[in-house]
C-alpha positions as CSV (number, residue, x, y, z in Angstrom):
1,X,99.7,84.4,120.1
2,X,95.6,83.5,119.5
3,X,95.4,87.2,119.4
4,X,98.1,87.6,116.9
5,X,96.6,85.4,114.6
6,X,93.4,86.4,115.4
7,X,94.1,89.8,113.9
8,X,95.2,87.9,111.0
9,X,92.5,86.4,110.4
10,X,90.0,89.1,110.9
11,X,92.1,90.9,108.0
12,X,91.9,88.2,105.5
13,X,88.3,87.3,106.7
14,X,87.7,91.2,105.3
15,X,89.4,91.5,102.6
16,X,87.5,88.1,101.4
17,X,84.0,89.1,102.0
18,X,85.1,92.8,100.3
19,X,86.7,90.6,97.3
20,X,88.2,91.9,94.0
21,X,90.8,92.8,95.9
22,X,93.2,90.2,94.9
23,X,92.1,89.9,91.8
24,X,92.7,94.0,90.9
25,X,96.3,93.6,92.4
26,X,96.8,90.2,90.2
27,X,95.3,92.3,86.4
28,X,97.3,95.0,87.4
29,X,100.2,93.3,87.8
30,X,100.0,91.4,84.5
31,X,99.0,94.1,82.6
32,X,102.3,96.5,83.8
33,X,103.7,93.3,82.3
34,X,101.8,92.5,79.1
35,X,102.1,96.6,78.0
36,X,106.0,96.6,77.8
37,X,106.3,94.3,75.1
38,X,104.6,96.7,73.1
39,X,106.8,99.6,74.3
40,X,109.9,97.7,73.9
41,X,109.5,95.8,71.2
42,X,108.8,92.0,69.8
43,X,113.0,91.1,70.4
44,X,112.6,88.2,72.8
45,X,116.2,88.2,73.4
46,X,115.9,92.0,74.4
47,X,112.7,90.9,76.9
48,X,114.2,87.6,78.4
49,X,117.0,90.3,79.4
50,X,114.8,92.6,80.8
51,X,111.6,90.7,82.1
52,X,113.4,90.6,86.2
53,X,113.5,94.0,86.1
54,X,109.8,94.7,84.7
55,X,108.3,92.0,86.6
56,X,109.9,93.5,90.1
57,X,108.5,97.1,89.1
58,X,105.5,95.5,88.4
59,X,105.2,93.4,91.8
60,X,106.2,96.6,93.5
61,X,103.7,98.5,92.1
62,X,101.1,96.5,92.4
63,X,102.0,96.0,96.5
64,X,101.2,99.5,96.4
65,X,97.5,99.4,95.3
66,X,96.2,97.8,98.7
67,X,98.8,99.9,101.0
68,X,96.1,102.7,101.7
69,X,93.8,100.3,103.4
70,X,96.5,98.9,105.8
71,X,95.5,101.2,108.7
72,X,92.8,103.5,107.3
73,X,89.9,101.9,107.5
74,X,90.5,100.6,110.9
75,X,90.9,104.4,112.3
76,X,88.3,105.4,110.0
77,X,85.8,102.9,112.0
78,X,87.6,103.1,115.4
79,X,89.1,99.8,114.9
80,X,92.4,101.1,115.6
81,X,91.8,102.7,118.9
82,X,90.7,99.4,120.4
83,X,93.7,97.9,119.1
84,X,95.6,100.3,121.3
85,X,94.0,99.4,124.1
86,X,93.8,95.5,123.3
87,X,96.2,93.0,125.8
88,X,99.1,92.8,123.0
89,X,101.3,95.5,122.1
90,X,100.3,98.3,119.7
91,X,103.7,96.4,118.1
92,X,102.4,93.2,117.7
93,X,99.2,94.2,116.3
94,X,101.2,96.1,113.7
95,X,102.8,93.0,112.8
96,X,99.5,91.0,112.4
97,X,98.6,93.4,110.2
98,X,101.7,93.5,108.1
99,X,101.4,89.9,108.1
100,X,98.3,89.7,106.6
101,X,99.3,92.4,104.4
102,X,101.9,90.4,102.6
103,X,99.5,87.4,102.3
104,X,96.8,89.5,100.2
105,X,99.3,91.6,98.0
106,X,102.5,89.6,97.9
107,X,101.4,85.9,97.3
108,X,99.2,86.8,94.6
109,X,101.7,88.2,93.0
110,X,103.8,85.8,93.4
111,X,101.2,83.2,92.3
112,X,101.4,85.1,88.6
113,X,104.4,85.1,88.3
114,X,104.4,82.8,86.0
115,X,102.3,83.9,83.3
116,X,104.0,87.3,82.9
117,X,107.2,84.9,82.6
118,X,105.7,83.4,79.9
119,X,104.6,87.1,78.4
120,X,108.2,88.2,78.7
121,X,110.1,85.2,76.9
122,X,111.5,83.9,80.4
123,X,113.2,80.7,80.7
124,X,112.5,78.2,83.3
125,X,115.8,79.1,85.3
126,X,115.4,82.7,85.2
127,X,111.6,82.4,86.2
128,X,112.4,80.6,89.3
129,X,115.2,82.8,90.5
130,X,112.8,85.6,89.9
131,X,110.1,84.3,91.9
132,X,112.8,83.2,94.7
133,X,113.9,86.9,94.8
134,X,110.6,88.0,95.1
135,X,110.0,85.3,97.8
136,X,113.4,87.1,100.0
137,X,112.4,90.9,98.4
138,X,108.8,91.6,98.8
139,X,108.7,91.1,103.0
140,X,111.2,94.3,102.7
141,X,108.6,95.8,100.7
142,X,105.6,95.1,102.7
143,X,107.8,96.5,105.5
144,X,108.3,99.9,104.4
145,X,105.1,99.9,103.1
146,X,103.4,99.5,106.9
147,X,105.8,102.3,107.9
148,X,104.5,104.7,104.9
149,X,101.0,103.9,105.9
150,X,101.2,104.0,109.2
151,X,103.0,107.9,109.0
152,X,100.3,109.2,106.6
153,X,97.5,107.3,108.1
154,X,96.5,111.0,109.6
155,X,96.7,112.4,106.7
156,X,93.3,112.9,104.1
157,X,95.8,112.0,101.1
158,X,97.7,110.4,103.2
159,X,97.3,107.2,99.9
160,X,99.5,109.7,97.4
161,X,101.8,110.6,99.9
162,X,102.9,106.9,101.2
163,X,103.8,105.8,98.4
164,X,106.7,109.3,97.6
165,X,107.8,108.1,101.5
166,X,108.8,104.6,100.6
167,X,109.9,104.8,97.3
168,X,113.7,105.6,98.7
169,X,113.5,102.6,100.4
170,X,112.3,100.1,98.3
171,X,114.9,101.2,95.5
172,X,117.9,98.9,97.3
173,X,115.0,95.8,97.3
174,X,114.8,96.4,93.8
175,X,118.3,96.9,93.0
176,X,119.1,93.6,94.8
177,X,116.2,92.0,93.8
178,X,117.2,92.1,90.0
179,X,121.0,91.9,91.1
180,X,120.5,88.3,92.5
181,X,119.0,86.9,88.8
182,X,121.7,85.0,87.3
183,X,124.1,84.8,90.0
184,X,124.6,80.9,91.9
185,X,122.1,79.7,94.0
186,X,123.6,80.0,97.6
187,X,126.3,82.1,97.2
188,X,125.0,85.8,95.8
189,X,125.7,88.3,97.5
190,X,122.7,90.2,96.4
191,X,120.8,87.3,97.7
192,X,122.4,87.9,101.5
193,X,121.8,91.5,101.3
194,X,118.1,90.7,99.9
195,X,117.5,88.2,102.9
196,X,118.9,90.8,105.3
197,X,117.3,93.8,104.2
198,X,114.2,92.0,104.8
199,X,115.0,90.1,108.2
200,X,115.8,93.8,109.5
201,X,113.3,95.4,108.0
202,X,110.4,93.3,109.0
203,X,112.0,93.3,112.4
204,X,111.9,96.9,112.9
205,X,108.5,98.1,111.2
206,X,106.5,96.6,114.0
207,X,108.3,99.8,116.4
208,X,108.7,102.2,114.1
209,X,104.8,102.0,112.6
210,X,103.3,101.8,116.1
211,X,105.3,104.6,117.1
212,X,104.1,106.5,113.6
213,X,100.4,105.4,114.9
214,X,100.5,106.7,118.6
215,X,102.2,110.2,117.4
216,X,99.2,110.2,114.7
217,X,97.4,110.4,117.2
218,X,98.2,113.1,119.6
């Protein structure tokens, strides 16, 4: 486990002494936010409705920004041909990664929530049950994610194509995502199939990316 979290650390350690990172994801995420009032309108009524659905398109865009950088840099500098050879699985160092993944991209996003929900005329309730589904959804999407970069980490656009990869898959997160706004606390079914797409999903990328990464490879 020290080696687990030792990858961890030494991608958050990076991605702190790059910086901006974080910071690019956040902007970008508020602004896909602040730019649809002006598209849709100034009827609050008409943005309270739709303000779930932009804020998850928004948080799922923005996951994207960072997902080039999940693998690439580490083959690109050998990094990633020690890690096959290190004393944990090729699978657990996949996870570590995906791990610290989600912490960079996904609580950021989830720390801004609130002012986009103030931008989009969201009530308290609604706000929270947003920022719960993003709390069950955006695992799922970090997930496929690691699987899209670890396929086209080969690849010299290997960043366009990812995203294409996993858009099929994140469209049930998002579908569920916005689903499980409104509905009680407990006993949503989109909220099960949320929870469970993201239980399996995290459970398998670990295989299925370092399996991705070793054919890469040959």
């Amino acid at each position: 486990m020290s080696a687990f979290f030792a990858i961890v650390g030494r991608d958050l350690k990076l991605a702190a002494r790059l910086g901006g990172d974080a910071l690019t994801l956040v902007l970008f995420f508020v602004m896909v936010g602040a730019v649809m009032p002006f598209a849709i309108g100034p009827d609050r009524v008409l943005l309270a409705q739709l303000a779930p659905g932009i804020i998850w398109i928004a948080a799922f865009l923005s996951m994207l920004l960072g997902l080039d950088r999940l693998f690439r840099a580490d083959e690109d500098d050998g990094s990633m041909l020690l890690f096959r050879h290190a004393v944990i699985p090729l699978e657990a160092v996949v996870a570590a990664k995906m791990l610290a993944h989600w912490l960079l991209t996904a609580v950021p996003v989830l720390v801004a929530t609130p002012l986009l929900a103030v931008m989009l005329s969201m009530d308290g309730t609604s706000w929270g049950e947003t920022a719960l589904a993003l709390l069950l959804g955006t695992p799922a999407l970090t997930a496929f994610g690691t699987i899209g970069a670890a396929v086209t980490v080969s690849l010299k656009r290997g960043g366009l194509l990812a995203p294409v990869l996993i858009l099929p898959l994140a469209i049930p997160v998002l579908i569920f995502g916005v689903a499980m706004i409104g509905a009680p606390v407990g006993s949503s079914a989109a909220m099960l199939f949320l929870s469970a797409l993201s239980l399996v999903s995290v459970a398998f990328c670990p295989f299925a990316a370092a399996l991705a990464l070793r054919v890469g490879t040959e």
